[in-house]
PDB file of N, CA, C and O in Angstrom:
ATOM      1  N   UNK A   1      35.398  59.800 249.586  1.00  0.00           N
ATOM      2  CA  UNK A   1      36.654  60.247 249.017  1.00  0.00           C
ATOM      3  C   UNK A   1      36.603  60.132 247.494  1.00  0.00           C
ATOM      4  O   UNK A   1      35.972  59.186 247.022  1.00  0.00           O
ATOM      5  N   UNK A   2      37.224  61.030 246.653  1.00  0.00           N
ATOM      6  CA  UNK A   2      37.095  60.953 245.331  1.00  0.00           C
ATOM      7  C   UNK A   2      38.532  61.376 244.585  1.00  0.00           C
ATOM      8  O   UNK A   2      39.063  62.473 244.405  1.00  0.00           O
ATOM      9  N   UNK A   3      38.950  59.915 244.206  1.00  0.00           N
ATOM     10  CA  UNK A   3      40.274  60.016 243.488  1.00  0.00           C
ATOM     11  C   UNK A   3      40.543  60.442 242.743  1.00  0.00           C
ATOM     12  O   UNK A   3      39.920  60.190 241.711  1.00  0.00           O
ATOM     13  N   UNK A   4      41.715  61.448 242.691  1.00  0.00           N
ATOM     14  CA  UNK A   4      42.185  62.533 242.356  1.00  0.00           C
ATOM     15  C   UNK A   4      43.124  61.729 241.258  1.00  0.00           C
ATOM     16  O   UNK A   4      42.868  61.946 240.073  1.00  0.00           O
ATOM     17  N   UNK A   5      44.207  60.805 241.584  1.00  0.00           N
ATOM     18  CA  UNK A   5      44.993  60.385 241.123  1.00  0.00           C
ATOM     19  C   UNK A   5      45.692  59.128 241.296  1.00  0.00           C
ATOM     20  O   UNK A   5      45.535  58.958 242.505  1.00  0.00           O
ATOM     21  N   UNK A   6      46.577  57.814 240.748  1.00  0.00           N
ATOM     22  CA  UNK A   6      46.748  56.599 241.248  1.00  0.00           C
ATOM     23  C   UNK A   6      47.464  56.263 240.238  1.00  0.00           C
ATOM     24  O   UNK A   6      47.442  56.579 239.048  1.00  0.00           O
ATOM     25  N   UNK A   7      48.168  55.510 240.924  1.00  0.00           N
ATOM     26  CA  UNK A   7      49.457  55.079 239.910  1.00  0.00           C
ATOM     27  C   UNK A   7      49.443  52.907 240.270  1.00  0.00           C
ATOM     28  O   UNK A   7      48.934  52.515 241.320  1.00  0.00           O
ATOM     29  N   UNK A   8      49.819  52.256 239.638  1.00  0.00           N
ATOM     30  CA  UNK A   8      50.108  50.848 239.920  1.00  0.00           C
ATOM     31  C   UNK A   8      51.198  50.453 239.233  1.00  0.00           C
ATOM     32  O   UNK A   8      51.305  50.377 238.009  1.00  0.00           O
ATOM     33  N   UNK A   9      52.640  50.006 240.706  1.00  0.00           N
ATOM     34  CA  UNK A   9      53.883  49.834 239.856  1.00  0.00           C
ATOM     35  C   UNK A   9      53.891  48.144 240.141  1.00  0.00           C
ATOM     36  O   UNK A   9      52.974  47.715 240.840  1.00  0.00           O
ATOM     37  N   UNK A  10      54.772  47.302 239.684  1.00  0.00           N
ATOM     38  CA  UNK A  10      55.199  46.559 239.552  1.00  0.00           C
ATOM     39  C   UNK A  10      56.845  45.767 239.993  1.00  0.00           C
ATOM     40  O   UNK A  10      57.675  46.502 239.457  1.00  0.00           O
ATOM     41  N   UNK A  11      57.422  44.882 240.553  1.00  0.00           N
ATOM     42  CA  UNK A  11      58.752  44.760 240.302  1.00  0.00           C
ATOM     43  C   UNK A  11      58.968  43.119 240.734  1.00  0.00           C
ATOM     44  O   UNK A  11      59.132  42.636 241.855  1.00  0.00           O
ATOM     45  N   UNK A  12      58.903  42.474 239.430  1.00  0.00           N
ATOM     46  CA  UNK A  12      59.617  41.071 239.455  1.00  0.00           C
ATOM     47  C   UNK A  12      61.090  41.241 238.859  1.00  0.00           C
ATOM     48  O   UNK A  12      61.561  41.776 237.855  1.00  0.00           O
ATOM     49  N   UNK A  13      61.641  40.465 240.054  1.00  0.00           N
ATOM     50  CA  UNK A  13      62.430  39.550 239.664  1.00  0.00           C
ATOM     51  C   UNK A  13      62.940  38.283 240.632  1.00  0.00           C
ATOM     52  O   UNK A  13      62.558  38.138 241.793  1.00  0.00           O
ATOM     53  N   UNK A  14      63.922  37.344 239.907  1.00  0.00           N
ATOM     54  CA  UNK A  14      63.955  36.467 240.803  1.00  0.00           C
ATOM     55  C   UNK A  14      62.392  35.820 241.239  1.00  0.00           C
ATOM     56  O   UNK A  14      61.432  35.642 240.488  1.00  0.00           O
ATOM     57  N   UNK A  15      62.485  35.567 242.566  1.00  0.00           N
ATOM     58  CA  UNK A  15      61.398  34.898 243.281  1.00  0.00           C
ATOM     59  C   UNK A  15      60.475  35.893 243.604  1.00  0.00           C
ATOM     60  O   UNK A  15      59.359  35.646 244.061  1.00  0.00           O
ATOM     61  N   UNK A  16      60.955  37.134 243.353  1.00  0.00           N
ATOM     62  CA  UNK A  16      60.363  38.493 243.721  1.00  0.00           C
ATOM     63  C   UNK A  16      59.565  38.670 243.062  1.00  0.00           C
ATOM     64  O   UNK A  16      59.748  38.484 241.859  1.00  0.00           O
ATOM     65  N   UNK A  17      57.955  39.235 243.684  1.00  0.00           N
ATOM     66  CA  UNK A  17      57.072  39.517 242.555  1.00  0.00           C
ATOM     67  C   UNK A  17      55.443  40.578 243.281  1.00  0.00           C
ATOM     68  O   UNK A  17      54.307  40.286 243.655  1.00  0.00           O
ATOM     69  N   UNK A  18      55.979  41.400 243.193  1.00  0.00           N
ATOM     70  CA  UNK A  18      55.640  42.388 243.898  1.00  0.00           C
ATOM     71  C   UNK A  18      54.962  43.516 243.499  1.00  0.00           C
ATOM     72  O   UNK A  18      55.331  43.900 242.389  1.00  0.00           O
ATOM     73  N   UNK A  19      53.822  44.402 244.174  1.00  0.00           N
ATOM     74  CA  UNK A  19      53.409  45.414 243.489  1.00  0.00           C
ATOM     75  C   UNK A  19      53.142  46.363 244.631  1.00  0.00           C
ATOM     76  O   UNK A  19      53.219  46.038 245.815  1.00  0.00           O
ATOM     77  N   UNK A  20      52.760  47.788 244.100  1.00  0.00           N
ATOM     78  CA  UNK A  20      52.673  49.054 244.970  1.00  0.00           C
ATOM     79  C   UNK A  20      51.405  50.098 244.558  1.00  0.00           C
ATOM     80  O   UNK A  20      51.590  50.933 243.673  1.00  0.00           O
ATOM     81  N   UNK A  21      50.520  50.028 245.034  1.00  0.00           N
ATOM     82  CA  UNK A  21      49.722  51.239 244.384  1.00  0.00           C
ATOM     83  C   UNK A  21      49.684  52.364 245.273  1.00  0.00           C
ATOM     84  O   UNK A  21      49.749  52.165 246.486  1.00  0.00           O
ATOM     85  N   UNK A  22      49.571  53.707 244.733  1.00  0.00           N
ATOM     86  CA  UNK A  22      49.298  54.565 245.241  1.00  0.00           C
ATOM     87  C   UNK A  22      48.190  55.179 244.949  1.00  0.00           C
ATOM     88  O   UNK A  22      47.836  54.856 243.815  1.00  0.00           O
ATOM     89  N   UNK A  23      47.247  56.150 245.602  1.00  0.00           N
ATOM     90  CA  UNK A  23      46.578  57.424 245.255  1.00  0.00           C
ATOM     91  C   UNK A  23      46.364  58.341 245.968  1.00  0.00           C
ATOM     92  O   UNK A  23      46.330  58.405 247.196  1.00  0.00           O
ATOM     93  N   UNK A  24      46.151  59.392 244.883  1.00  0.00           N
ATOM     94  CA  UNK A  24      46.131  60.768 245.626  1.00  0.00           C
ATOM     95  C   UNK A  24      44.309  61.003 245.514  1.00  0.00           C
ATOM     96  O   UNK A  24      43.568  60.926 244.533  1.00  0.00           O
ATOM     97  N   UNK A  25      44.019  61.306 246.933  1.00  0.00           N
ATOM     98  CA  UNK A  25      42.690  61.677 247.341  1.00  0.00           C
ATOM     99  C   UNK A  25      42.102  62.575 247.294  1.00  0.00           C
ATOM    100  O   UNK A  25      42.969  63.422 247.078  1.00  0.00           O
ATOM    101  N   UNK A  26      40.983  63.188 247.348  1.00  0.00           N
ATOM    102  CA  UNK A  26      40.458  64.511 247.830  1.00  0.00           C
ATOM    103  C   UNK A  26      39.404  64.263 249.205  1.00  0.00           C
ATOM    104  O   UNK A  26      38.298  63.916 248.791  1.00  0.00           O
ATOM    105  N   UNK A  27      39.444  64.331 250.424  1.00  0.00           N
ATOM    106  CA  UNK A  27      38.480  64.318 251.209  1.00  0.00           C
ATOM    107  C   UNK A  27      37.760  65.805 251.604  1.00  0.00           C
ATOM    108  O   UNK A  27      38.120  66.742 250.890  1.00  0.00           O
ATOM    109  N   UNK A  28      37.124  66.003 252.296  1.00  0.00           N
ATOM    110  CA  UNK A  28      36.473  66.990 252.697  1.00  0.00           C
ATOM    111  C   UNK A  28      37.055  68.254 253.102  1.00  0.00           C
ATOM    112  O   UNK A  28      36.340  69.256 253.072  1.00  0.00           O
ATOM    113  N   UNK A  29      38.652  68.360 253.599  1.00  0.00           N
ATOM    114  CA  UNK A  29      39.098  69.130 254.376  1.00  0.00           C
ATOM    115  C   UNK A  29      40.727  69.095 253.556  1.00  0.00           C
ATOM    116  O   UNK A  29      41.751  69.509 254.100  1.00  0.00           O
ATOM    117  N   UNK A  30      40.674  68.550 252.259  1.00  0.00           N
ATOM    118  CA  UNK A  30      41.997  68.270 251.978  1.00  0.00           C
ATOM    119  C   UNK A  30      42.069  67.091 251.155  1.00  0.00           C
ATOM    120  O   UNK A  30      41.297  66.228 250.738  1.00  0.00           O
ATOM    121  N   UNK A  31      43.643  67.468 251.059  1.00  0.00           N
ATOM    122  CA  UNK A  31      43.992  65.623 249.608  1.00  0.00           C
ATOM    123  C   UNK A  31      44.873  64.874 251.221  1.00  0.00           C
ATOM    124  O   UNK A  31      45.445  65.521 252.098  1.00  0.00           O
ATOM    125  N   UNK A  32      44.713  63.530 251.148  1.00  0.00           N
ATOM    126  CA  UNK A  32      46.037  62.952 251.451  1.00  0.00           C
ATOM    127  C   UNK A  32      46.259  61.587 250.368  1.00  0.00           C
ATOM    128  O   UNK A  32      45.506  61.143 249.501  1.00  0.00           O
ATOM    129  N   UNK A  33      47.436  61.203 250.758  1.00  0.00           N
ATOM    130  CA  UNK A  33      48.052  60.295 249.987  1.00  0.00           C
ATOM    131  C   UNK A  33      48.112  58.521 250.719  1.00  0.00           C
ATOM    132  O   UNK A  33      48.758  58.146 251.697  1.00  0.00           O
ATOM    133  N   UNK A  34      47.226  57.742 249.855  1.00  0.00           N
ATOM    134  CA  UNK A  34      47.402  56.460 250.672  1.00  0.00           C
ATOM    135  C   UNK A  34      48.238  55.272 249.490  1.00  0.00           C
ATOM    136  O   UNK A  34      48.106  55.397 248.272  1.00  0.00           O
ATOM    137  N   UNK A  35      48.674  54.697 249.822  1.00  0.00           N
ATOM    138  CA  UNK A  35      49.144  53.305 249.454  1.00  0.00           C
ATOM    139  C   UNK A  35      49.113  52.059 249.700  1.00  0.00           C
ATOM    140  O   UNK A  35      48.769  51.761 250.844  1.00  0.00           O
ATOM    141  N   UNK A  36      49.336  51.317 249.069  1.00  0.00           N
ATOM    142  CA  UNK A  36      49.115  49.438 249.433  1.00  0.00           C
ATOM    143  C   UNK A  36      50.245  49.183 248.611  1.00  0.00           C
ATOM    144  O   UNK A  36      50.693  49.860 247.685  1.00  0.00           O
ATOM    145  N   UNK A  37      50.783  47.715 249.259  1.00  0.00           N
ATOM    146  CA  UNK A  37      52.014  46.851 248.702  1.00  0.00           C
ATOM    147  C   UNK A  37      51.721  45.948 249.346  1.00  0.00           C
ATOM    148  O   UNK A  37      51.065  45.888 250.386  1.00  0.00           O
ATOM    149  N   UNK A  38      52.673  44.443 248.165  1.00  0.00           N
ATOM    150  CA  UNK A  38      52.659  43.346 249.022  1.00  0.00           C
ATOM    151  C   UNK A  38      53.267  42.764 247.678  1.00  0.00           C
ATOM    152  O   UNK A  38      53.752  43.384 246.731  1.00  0.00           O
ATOM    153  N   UNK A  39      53.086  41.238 247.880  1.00  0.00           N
ATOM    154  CA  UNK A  39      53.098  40.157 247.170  1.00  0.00           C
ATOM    155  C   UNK A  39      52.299  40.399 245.960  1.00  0.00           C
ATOM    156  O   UNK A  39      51.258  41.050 246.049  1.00  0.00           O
ATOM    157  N   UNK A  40      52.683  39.952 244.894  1.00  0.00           N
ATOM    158  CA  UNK A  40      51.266  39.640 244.122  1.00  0.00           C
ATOM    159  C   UNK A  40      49.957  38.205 244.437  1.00  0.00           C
ATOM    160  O   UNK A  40      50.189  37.043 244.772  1.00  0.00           O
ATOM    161  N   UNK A  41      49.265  38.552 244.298  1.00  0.00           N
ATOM    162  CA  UNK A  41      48.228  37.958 244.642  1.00  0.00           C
ATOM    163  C   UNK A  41      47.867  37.418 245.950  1.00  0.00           C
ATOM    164  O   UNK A  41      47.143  36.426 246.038  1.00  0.00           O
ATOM    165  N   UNK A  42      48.369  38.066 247.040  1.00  0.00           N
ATOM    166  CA  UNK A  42      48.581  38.049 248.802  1.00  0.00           C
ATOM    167  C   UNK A  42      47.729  39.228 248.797  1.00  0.00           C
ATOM    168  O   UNK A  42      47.398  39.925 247.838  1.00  0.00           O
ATOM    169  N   UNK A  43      47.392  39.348 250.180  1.00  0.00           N
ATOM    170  CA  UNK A  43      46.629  40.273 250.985  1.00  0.00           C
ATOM    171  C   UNK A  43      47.845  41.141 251.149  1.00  0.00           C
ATOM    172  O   UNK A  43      48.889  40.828 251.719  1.00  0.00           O
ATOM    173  N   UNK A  44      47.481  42.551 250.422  1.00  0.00           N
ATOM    174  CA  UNK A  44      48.222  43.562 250.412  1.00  0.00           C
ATOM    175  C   UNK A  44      48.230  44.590 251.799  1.00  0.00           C
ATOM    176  O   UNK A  44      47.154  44.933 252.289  1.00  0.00           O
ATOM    177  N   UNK A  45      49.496  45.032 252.366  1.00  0.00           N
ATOM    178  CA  UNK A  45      49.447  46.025 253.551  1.00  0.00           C
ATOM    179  C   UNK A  45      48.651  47.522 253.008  1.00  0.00           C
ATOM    180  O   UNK A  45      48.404  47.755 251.824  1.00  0.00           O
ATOM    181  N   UNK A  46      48.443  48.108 253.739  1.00  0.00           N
ATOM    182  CA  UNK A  46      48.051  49.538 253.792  1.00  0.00           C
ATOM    183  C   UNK A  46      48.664  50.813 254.402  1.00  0.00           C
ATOM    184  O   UNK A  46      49.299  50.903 255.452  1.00  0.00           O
ATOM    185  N   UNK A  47      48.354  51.735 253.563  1.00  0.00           N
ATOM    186  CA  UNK A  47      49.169  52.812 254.589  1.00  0.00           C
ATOM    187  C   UNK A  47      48.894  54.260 254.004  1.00  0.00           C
ATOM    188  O   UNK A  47      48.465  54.405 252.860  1.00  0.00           O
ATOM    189  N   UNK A  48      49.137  55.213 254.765  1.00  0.00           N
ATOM    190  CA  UNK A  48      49.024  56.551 254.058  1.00  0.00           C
ATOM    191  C   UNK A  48      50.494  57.114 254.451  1.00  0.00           C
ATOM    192  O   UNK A  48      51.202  56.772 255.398  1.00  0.00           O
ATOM    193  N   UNK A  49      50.749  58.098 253.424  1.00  0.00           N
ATOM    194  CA  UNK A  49      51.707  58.646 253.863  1.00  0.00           C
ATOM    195  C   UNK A  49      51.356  60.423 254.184  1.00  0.00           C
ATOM    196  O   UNK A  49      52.330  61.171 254.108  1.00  0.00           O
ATOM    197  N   UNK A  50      49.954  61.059 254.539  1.00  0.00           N
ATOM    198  CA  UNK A  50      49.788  62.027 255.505  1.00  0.00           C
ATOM    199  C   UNK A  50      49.134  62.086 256.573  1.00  0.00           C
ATOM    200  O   UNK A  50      47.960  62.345 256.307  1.00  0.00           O
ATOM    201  N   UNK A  51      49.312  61.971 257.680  1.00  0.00           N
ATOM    202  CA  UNK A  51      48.711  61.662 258.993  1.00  0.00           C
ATOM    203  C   UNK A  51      47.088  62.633 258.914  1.00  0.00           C
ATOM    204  O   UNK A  51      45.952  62.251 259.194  1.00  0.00           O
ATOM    205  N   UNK A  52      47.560  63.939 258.436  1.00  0.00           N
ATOM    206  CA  UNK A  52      45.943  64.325 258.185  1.00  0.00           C
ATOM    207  C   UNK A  52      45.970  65.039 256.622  1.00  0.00           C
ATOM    208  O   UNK A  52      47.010  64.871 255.986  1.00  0.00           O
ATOM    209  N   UNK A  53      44.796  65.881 255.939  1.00  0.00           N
ATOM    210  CA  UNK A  53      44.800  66.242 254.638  1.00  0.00           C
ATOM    211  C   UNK A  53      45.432  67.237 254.784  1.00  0.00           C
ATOM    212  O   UNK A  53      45.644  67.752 255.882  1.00  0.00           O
ATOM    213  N   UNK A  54      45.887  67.723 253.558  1.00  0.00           N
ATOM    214  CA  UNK A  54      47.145  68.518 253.126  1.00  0.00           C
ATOM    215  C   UNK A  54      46.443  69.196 251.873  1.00  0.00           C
ATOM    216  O   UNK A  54      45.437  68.847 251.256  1.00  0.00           O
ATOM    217  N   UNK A  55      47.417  70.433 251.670  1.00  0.00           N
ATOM    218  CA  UNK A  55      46.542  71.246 250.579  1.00  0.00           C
ATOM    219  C   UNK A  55      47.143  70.449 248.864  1.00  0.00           C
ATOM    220  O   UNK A  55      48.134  69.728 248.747  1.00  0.00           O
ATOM    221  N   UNK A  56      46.637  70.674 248.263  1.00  0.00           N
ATOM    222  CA  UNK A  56      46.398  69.983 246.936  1.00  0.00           C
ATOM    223  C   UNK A  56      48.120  69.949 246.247  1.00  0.00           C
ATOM    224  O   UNK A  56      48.463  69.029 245.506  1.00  0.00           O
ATOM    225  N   UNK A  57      48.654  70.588 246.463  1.00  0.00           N
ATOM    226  CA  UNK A  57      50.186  71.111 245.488  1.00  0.00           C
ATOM    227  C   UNK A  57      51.006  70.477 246.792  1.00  0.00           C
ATOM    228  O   UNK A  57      52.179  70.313 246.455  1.00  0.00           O
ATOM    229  N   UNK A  58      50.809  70.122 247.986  1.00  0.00           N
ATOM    230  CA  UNK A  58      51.307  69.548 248.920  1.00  0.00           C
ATOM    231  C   UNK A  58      50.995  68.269 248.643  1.00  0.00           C
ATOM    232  O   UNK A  58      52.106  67.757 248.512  1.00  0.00           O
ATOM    233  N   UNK A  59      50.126  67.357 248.456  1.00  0.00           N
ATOM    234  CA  UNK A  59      49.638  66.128 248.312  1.00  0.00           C
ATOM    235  C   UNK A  59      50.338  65.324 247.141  1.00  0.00           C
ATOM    236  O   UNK A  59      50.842  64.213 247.307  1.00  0.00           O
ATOM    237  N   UNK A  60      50.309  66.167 245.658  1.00  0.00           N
ATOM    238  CA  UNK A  60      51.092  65.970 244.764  1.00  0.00           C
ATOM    239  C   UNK A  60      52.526  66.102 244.682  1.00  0.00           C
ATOM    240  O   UNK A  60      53.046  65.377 243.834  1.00  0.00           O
ATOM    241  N   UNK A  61      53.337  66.885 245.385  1.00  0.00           N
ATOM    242  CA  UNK A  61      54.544  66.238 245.919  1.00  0.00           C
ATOM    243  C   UNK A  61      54.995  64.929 246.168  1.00  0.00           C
ATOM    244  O   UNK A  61      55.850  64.249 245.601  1.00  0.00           O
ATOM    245  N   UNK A  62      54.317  64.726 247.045  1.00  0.00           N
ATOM    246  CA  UNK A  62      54.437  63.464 248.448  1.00  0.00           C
ATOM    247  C   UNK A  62      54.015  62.380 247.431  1.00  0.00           C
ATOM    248  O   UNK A  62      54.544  61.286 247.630  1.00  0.00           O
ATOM    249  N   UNK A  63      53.120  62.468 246.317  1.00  0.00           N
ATOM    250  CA  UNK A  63      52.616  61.607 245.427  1.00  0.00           C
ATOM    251  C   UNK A  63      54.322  61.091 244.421  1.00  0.00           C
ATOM    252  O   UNK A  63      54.978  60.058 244.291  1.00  0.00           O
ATOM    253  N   UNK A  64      54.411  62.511 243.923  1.00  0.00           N
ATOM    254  CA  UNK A  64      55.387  62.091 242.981  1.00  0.00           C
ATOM    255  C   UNK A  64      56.413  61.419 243.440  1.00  0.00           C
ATOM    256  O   UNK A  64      56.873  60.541 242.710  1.00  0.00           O
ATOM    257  N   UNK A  65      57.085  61.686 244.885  1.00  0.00           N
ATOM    258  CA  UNK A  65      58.433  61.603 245.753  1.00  0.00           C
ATOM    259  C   UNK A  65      58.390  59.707 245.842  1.00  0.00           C
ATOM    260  O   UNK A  65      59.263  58.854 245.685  1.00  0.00           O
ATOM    261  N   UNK A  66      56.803  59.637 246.194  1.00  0.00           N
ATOM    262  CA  UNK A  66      57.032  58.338 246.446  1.00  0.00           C
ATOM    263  C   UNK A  66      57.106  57.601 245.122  1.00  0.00           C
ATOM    264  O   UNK A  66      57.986  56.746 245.027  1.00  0.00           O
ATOM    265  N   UNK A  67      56.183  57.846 243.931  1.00  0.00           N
ATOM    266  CA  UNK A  67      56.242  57.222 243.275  1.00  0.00           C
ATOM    267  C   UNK A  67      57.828  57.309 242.370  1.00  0.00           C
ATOM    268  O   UNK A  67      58.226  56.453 241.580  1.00  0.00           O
ATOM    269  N   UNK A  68      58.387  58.299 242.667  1.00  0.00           N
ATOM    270  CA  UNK A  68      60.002  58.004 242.038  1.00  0.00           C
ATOM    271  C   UNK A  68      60.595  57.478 243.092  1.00  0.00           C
ATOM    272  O   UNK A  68      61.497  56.750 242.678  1.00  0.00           O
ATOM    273  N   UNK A  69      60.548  57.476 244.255  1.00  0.00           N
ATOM    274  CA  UNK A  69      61.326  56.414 244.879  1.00  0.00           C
ATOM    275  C   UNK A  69      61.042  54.837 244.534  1.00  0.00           C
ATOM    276  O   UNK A  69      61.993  54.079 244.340  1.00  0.00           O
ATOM    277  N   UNK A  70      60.011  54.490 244.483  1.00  0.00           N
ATOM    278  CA  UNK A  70      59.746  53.346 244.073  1.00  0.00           C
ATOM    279  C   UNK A  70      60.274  52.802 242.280  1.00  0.00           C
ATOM    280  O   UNK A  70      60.839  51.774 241.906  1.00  0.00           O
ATOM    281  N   UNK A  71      59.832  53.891 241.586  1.00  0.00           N
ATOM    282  CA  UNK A  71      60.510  53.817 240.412  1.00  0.00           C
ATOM    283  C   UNK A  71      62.083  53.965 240.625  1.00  0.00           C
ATOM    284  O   UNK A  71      62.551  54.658 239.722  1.00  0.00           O
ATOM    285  N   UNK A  72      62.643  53.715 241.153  1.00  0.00           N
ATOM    286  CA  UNK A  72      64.090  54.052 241.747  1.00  0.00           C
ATOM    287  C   UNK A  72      64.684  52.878 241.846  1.00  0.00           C
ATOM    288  O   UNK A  72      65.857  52.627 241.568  1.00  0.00           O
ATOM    289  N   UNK A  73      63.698  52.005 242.329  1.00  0.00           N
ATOM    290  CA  UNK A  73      63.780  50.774 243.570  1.00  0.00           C
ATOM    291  C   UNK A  73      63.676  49.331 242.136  1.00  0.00           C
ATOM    292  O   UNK A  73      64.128  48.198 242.304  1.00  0.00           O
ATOM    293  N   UNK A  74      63.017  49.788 240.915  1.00  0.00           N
ATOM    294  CA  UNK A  74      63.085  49.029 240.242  1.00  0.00           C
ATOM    295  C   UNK A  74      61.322  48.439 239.576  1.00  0.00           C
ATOM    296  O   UNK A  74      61.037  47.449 238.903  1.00  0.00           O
ATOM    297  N   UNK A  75      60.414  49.592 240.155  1.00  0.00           N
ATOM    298  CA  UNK A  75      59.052  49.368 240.051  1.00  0.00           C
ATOM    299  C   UNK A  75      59.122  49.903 238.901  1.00  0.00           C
ATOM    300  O   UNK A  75      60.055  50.685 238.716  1.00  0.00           O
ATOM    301  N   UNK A  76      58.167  49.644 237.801  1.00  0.00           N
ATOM    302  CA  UNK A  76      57.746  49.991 236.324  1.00  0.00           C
ATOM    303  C   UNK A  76      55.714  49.774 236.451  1.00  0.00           C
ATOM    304  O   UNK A  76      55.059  49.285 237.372  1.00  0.00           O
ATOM    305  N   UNK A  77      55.242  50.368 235.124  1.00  0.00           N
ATOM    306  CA  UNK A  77      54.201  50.107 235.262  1.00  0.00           C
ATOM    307  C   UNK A  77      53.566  48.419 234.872  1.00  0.00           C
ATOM    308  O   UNK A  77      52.405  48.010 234.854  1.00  0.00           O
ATOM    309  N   UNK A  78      54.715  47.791 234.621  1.00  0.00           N
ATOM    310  CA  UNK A  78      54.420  46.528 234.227  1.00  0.00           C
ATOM    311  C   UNK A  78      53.775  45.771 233.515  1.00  0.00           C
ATOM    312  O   UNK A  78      53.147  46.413 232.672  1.00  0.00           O
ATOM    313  N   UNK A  79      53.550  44.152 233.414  1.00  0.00           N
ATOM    314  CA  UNK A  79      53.054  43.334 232.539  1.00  0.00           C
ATOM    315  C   UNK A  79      51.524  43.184 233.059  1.00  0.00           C
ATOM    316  O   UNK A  79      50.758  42.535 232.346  1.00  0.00           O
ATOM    317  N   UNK A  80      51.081  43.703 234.165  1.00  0.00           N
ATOM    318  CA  UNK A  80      49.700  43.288 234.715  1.00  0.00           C
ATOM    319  C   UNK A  80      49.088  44.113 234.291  1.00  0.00           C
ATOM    320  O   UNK A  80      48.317  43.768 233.395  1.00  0.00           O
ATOM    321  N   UNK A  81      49.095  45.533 234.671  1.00  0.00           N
ATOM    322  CA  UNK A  81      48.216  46.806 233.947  1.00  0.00           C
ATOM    323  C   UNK A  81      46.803  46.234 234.614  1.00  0.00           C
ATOM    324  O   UNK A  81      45.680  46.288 234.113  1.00  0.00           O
ATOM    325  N   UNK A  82      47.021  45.921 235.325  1.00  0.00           N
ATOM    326  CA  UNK A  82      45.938  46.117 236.197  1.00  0.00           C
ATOM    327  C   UNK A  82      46.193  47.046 237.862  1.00  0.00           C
ATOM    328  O   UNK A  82      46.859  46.884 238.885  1.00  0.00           O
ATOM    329  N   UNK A  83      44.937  48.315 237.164  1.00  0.00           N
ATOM    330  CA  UNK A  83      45.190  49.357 238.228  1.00  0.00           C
ATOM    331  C   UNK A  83      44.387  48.605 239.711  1.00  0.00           C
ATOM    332  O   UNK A  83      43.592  47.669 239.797  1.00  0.00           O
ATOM    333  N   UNK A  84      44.948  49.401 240.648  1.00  0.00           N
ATOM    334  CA  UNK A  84      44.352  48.754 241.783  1.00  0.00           C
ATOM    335  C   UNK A  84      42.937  49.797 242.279  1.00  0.00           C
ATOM    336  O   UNK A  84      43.074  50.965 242.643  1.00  0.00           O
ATOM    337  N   UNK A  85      42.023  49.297 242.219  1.00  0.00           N
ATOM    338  CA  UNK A  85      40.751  49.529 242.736  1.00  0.00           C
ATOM    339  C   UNK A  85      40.042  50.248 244.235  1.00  0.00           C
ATOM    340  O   UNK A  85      39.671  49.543 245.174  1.00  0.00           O
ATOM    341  N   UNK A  86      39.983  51.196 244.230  1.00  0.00           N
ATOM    342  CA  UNK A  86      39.670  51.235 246.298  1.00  0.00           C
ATOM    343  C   UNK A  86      38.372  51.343 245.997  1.00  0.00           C
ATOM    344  O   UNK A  86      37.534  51.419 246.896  1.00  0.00           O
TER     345      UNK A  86
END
């Protein structure tokens, strides 16, 4: 797979201290879109949000949607600036 695109948000507050990465993929047959969240410095969950690849202007949608929902939610690019790695 060869990343297309990736974003790493952030959102402390309180006891809260939390992060979200996304990226947008290119595989063989298509882009899809995967993500991770969790705690900071915990074993982060996983997930995609297209069950299979999707055409390129479809993928970047689903990219942006999530990443403004999350920017919504109170995520910024934050004090870590450390992108997340796959």
């Amino acid at each position: 797979m060869k990343t297309v695109k990736t974003v790493s948000l952030y959102f402390k507050e309180g006891s809260s201290d939390k992060e979200y990465h996304i990226q947008l993929e290119e595989e063989p047959s298509g882009f899809v879109v995967n993500f991770q969240y969790g705690r900071v410095g915990s074993n982060l969950n996983a997930g995609t949000k297209t069950d299979s690849p999707v055409s390129l202007a479809e993928a970047e949608k689903i990219f942006a949607k999530l990443e403004k929902e999350k920017r919504a939610k109170g995520y910024s690019d934050g004090e870590k600036k450390n992108p997340f790695l796959t």
